[in-house]
PDB file of N, CA, C and O in Angstrom:
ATOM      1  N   UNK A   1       1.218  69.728   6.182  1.00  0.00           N
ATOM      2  CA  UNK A   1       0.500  68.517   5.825  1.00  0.00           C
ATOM      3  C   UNK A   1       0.066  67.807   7.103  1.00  0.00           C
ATOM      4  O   UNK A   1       0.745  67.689   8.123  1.00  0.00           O
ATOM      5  N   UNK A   2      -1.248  67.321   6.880  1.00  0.00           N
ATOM      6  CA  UNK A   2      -1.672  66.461   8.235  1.00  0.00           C
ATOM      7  C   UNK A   2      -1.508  65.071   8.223  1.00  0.00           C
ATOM      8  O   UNK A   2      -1.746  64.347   7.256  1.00  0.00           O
ATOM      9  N   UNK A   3      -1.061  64.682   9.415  1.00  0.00           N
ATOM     10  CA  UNK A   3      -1.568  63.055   9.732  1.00  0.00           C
ATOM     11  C   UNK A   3      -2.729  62.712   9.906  1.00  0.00           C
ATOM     12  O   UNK A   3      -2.817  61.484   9.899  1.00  0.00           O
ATOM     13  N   UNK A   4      -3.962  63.373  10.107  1.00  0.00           N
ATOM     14  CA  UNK A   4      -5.389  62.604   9.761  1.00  0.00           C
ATOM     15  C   UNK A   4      -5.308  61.577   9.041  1.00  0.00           C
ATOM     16  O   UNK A   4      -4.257  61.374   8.432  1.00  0.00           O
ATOM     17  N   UNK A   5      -6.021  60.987   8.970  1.00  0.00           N
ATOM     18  CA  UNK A   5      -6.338  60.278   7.814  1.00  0.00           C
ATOM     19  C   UNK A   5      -8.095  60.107   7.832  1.00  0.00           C
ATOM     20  O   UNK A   5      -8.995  59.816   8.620  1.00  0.00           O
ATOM     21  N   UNK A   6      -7.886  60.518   6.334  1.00  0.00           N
ATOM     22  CA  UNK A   6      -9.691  60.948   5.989  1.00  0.00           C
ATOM     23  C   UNK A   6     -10.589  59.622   5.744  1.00  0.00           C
ATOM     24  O   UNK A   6     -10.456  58.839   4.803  1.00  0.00           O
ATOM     25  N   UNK A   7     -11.530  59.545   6.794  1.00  0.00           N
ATOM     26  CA  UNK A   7     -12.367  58.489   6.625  1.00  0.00           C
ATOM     27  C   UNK A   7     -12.776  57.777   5.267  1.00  0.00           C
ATOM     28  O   UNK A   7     -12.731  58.424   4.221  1.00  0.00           O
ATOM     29  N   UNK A   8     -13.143  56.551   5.275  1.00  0.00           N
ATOM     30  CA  UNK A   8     -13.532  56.641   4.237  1.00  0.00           C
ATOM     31  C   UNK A   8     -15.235  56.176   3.794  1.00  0.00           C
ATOM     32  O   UNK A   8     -16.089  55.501   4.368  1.00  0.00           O
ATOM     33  N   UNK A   9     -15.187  57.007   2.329  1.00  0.00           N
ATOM     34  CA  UNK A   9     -17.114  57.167   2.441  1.00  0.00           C
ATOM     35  C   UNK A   9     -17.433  55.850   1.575  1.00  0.00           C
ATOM     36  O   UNK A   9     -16.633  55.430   0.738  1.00  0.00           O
ATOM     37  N   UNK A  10     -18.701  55.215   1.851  1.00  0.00           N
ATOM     38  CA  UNK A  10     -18.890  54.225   0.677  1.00  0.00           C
ATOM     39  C   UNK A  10     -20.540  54.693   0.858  1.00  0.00           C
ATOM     40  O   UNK A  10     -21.248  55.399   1.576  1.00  0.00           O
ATOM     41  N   UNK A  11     -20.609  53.912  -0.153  1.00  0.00           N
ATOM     42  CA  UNK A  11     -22.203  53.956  -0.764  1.00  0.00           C
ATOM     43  C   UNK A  11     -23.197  53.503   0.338  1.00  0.00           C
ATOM     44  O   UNK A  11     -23.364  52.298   0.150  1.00  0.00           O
ATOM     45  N   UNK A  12     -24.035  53.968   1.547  1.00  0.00           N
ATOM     46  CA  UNK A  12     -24.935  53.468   2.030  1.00  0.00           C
ATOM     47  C   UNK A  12     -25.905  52.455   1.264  1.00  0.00           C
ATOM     48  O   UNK A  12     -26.852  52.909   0.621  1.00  0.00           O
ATOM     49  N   UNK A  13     -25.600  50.707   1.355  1.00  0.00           N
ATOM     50  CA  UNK A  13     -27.099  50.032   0.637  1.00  0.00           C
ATOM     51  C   UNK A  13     -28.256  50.115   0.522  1.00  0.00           C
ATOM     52  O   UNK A  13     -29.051  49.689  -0.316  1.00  0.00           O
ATOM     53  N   UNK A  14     -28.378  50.917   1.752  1.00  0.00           N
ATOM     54  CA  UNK A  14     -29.610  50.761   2.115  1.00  0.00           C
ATOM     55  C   UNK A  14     -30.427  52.218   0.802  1.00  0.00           C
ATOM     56  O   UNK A  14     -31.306  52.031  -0.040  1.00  0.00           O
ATOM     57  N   UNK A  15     -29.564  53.746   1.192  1.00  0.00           N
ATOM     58  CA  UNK A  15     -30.601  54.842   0.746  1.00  0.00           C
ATOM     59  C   UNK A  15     -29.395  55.709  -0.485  1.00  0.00           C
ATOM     60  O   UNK A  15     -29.597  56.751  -1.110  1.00  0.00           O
ATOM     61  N   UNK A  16     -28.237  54.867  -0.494  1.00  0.00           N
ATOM     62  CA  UNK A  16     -27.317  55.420  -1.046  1.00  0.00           C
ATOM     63  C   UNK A  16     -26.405  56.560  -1.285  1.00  0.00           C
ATOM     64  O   UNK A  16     -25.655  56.914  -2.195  1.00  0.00           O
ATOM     65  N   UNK A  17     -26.735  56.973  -0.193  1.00  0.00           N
ATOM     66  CA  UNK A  17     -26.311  58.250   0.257  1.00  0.00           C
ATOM     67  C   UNK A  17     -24.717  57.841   1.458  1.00  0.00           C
ATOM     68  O   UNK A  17     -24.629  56.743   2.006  1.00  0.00           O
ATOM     69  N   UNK A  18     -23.736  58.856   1.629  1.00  0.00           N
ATOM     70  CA  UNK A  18     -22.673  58.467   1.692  1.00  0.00           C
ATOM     71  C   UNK A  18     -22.998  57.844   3.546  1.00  0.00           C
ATOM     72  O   UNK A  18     -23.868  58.106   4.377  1.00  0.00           O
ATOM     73  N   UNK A  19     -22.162  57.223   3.539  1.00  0.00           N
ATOM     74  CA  UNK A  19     -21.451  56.206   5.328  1.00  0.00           C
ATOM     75  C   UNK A  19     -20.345  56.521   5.183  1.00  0.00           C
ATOM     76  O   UNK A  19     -19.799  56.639   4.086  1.00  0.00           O
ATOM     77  N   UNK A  20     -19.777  56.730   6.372  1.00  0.00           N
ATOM     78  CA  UNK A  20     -18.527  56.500   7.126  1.00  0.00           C
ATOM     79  C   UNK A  20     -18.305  54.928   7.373  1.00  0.00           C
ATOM     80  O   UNK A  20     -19.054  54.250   8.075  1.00  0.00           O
ATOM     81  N   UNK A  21     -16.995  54.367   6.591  1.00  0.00           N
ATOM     82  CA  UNK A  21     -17.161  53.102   6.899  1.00  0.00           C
ATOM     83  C   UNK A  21     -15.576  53.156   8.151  1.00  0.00           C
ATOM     84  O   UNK A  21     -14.376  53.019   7.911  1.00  0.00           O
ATOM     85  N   UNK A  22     -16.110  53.340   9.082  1.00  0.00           N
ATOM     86  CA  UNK A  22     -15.030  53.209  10.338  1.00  0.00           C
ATOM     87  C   UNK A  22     -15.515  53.046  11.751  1.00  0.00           C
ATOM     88  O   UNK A  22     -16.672  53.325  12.068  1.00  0.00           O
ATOM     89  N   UNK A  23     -14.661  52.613  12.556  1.00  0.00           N
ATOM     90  CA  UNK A  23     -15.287  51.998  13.522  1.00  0.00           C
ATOM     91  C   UNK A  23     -16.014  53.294  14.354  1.00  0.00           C
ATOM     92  O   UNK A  23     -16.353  52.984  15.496  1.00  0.00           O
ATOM     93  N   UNK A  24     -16.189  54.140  14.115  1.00  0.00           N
ATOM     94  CA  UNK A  24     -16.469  55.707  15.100  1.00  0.00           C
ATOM     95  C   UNK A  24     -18.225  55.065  14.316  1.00  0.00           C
ATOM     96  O   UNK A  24     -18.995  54.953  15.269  1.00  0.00           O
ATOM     97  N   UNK A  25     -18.729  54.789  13.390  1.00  0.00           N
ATOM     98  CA  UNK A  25     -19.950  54.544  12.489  1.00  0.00           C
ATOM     99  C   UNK A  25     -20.330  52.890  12.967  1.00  0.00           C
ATOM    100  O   UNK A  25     -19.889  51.816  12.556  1.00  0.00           O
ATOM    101  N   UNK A  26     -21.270  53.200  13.939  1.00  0.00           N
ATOM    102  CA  UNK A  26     -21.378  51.705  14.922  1.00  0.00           C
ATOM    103  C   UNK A  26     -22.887  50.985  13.808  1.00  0.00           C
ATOM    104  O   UNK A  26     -23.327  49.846  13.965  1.00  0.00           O
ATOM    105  N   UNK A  27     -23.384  51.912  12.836  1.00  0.00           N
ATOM    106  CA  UNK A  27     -24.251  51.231  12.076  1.00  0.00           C
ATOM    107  C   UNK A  27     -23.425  50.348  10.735  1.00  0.00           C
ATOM    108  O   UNK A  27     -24.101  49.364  10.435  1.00  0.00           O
ATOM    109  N   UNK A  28     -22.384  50.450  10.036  1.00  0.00           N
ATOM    110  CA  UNK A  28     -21.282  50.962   9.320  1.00  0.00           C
ATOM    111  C   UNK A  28     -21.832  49.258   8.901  1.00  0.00           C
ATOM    112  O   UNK A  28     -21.751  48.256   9.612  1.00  0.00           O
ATOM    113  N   UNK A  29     -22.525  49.417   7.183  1.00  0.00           N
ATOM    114  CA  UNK A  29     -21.800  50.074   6.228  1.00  0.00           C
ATOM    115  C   UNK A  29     -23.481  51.018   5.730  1.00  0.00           C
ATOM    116  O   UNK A  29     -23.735  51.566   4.658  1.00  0.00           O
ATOM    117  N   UNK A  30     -24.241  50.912   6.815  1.00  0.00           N
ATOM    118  CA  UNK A  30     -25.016  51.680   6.644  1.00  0.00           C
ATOM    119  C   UNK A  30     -25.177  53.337   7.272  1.00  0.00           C
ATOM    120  O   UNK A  30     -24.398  53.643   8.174  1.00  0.00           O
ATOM    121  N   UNK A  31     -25.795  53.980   6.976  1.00  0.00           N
ATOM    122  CA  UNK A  31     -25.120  55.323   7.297  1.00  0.00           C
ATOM    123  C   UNK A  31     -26.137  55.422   8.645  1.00  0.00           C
ATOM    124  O   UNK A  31     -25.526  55.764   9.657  1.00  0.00           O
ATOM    125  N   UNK A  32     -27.019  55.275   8.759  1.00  0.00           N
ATOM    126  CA  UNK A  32     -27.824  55.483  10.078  1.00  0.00           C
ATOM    127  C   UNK A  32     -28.581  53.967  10.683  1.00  0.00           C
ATOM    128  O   UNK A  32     -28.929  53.006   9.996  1.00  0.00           O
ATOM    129  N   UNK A  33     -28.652  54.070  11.624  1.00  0.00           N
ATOM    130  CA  UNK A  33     -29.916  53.406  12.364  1.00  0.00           C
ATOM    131  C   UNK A  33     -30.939  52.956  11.561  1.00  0.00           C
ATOM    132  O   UNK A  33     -31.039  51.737  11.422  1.00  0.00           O
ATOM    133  N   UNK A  34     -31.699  53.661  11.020  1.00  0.00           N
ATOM    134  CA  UNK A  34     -32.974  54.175  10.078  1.00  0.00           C
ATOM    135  C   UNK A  34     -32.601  52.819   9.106  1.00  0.00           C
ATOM    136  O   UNK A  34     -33.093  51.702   8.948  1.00  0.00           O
ATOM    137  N   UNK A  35     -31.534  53.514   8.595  1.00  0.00           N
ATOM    138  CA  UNK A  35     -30.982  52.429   7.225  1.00  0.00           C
ATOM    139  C   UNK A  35     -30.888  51.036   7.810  1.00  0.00           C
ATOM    140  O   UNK A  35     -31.943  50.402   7.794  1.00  0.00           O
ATOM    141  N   UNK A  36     -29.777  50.416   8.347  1.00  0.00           N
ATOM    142  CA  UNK A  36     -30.103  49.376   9.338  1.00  0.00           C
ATOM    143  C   UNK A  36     -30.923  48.537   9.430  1.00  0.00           C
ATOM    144  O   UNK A  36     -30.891  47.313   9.300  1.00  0.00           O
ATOM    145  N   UNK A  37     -32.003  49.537   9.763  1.00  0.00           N
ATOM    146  CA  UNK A  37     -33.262  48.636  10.591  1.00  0.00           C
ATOM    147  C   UNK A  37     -34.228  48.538   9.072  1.00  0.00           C
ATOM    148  O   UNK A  37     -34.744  47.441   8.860  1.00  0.00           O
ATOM    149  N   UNK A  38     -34.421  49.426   8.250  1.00  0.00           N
ATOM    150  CA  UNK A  38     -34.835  48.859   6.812  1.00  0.00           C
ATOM    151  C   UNK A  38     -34.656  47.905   6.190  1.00  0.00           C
ATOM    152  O   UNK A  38     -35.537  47.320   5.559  1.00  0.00           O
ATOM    153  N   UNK A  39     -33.140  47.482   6.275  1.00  0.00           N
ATOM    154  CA  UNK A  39     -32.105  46.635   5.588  1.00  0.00           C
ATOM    155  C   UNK A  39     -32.572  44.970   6.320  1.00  0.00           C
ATOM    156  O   UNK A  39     -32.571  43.869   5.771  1.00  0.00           O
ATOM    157  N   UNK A  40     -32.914  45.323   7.639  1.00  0.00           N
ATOM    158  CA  UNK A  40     -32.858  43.934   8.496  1.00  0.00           C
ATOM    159  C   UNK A  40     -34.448  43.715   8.556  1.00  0.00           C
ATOM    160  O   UNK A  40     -34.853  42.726   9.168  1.00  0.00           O
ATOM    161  N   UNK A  41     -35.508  44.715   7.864  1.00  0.00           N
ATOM    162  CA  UNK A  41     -36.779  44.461   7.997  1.00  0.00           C
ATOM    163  C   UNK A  41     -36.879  43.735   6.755  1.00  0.00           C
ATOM    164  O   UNK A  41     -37.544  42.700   6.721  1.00  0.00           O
ATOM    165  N   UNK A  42     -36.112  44.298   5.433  1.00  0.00           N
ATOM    166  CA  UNK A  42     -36.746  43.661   3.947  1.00  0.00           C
ATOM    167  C   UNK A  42     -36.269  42.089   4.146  1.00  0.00           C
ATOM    168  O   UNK A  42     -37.103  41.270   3.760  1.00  0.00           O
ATOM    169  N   UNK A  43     -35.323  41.676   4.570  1.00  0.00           N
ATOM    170  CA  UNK A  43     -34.527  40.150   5.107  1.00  0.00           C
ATOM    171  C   UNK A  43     -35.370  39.365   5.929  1.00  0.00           C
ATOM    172  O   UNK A  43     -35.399  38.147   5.752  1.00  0.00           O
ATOM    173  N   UNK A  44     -36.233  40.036   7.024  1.00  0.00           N
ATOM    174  CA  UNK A  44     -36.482  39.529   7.821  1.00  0.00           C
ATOM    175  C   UNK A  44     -38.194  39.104   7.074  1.00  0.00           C
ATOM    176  O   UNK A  44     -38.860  38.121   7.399  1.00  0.00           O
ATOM    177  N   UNK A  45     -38.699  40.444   5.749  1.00  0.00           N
ATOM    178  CA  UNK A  45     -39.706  39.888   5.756  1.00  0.00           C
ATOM    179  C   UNK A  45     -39.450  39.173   4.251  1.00  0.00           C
ATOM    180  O   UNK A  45     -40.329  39.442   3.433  1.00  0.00           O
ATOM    181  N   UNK A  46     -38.627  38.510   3.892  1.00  0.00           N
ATOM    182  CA  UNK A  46     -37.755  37.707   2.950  1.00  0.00           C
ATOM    183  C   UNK A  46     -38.235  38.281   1.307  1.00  0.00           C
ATOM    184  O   UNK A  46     -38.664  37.715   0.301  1.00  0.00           O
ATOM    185  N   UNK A  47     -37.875  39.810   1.699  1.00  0.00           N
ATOM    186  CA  UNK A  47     -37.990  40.701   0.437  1.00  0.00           C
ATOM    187  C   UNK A  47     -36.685  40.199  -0.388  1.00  0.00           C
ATOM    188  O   UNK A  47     -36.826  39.492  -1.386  1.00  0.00           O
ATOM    189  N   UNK A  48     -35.828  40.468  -0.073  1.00  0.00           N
ATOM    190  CA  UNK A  48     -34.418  39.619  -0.445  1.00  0.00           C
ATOM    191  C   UNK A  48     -34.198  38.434   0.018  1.00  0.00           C
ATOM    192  O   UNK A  48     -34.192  38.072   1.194  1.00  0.00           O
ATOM    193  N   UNK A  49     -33.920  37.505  -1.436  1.00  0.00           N
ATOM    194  CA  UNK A  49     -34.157  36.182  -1.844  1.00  0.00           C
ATOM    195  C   UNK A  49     -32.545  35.833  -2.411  1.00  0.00           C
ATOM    196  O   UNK A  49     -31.922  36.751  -2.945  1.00  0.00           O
ATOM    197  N   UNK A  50     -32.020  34.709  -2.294  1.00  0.00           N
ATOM    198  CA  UNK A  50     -31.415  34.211  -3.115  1.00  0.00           C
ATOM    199  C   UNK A  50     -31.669  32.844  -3.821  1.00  0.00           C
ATOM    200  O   UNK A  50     -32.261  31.912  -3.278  1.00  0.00           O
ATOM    201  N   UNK A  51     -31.051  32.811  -5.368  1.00  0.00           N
ATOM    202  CA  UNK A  51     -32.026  31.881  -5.912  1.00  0.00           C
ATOM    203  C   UNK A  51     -30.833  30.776  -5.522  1.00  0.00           C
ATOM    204  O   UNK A  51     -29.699  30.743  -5.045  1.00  0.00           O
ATOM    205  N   UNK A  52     -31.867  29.898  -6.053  1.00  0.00           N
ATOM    206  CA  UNK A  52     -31.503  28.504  -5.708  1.00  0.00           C
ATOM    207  C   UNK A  52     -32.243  27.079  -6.378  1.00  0.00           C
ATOM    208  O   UNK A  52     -33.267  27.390  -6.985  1.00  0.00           O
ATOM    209  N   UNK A  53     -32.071  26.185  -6.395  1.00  0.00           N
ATOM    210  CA  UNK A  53     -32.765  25.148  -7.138  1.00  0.00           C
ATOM    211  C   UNK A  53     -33.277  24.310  -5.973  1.00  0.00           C
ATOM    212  O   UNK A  53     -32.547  23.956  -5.047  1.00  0.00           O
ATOM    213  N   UNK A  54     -35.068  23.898  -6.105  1.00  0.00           N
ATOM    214  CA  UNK A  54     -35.732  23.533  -5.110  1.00  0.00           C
ATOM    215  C   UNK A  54     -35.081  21.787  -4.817  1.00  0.00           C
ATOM    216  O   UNK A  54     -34.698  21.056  -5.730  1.00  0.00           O
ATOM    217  N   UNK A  55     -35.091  21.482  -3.622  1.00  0.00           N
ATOM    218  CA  UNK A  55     -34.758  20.202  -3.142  1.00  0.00           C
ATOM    219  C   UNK A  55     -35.139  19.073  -4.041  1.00  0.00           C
ATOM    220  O   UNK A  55     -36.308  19.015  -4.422  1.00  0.00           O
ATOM    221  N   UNK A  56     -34.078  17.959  -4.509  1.00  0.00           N
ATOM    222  CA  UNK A  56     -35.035  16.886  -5.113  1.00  0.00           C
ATOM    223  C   UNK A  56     -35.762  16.446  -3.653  1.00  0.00           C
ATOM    224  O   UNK A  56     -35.435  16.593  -2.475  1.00  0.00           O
ATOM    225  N   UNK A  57     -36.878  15.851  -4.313  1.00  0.00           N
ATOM    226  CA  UNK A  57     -37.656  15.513  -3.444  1.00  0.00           C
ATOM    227  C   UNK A  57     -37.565  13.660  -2.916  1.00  0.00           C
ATOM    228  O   UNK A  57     -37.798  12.724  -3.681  1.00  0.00           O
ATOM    229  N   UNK A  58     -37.374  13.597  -2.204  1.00  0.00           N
ATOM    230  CA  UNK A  58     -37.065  11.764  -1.958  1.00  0.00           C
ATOM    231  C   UNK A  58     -37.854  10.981  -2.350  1.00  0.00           C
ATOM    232  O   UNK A  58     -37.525   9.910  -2.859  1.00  0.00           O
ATOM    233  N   UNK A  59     -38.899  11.314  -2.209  1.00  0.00           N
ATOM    234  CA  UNK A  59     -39.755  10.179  -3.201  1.00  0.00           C
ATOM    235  C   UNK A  59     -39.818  10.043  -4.794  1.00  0.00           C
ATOM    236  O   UNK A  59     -40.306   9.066  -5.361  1.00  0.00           O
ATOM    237  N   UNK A  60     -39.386  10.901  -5.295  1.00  0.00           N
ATOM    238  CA  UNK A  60     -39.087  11.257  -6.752  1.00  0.00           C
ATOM    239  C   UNK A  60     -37.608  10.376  -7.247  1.00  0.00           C
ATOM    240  O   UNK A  60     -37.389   9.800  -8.312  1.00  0.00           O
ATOM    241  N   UNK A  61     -36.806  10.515  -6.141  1.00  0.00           N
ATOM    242  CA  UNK A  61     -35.312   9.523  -6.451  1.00  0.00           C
ATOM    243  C   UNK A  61     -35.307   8.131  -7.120  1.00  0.00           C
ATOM    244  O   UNK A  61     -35.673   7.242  -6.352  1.00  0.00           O
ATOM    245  N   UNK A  62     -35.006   7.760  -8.264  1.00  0.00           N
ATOM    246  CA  UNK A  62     -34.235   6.567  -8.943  1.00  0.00           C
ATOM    247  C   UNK A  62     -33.056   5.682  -7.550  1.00  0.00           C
ATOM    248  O   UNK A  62     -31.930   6.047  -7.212  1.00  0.00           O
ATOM    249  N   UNK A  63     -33.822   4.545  -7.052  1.00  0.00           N
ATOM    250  CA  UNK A  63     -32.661   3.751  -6.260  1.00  0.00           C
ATOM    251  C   UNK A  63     -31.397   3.459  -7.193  1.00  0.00           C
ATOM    252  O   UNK A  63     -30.224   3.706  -6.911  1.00  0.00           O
ATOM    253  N   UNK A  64     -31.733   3.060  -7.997  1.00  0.00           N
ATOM    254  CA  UNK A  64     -30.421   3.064  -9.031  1.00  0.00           C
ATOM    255  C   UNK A  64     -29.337   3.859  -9.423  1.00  0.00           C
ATOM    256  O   UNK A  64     -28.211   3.438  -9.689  1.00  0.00           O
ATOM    257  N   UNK A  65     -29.897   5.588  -9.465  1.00  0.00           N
ATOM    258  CA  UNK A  65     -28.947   6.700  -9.454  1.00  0.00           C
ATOM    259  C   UNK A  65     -28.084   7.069  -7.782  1.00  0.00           C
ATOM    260  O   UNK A  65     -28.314   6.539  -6.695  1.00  0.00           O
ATOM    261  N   UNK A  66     -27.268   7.939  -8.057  1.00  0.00           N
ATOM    262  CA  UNK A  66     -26.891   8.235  -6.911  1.00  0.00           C
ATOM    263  C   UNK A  66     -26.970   9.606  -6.498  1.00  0.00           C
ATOM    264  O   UNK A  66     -26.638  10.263  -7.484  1.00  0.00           O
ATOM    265  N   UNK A  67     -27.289  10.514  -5.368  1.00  0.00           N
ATOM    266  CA  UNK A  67     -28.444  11.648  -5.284  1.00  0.00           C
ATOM    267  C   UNK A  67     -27.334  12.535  -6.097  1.00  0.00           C
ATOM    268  O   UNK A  67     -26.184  12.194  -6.376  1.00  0.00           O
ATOM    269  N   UNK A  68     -28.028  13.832  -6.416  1.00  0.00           N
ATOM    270  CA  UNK A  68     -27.114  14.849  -7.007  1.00  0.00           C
ATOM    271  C   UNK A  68     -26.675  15.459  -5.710  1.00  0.00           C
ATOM    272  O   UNK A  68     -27.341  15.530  -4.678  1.00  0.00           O
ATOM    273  N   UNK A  69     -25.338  15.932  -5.936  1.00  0.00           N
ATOM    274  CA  UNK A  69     -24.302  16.707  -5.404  1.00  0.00           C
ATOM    275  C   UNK A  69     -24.359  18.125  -5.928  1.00  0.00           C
ATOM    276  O   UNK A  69     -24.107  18.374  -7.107  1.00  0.00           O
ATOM    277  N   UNK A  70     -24.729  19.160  -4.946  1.00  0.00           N
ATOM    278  CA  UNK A  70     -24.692  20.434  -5.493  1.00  0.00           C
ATOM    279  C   UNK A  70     -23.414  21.112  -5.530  1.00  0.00           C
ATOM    280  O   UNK A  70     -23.329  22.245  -6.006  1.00  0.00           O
TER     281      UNK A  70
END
């Protein structure tokens, strides 16, 4: 029996194909470079969104209320 211990694989986000998620995998939890730089292009060109509810707007505010707390 060996002491290895077998890396372990997870799901690449990016193409879904397996990663090495360990420190020897300097892209990690993506499996390549390639993947990576896909992942940080769709973000960067704000393909991936998270939702959210738009700002009240200050001129729209009731002096009487007190602002909402998210």
């Amino acid at each position: 029996m060996s002491d290895a211990v077998k890396p372990r694989l997870v799901r690449c986000p990016q193409c879904g194909g397996d990663s090495v998620y360990a420190p020897t995998n300097k892209w990690r939890p993506f499996c390549s470079e390639r993947c990576r730089q896909i992942d940080l292009g769709a973000w960067a060109s704000e393909s991936f969104r998270v939702a959210a509810t738009p700002p009240q707007d200050p001129d729209e505010l009731d002096p009487d209320q007190p602002p909402r707390v998210h």
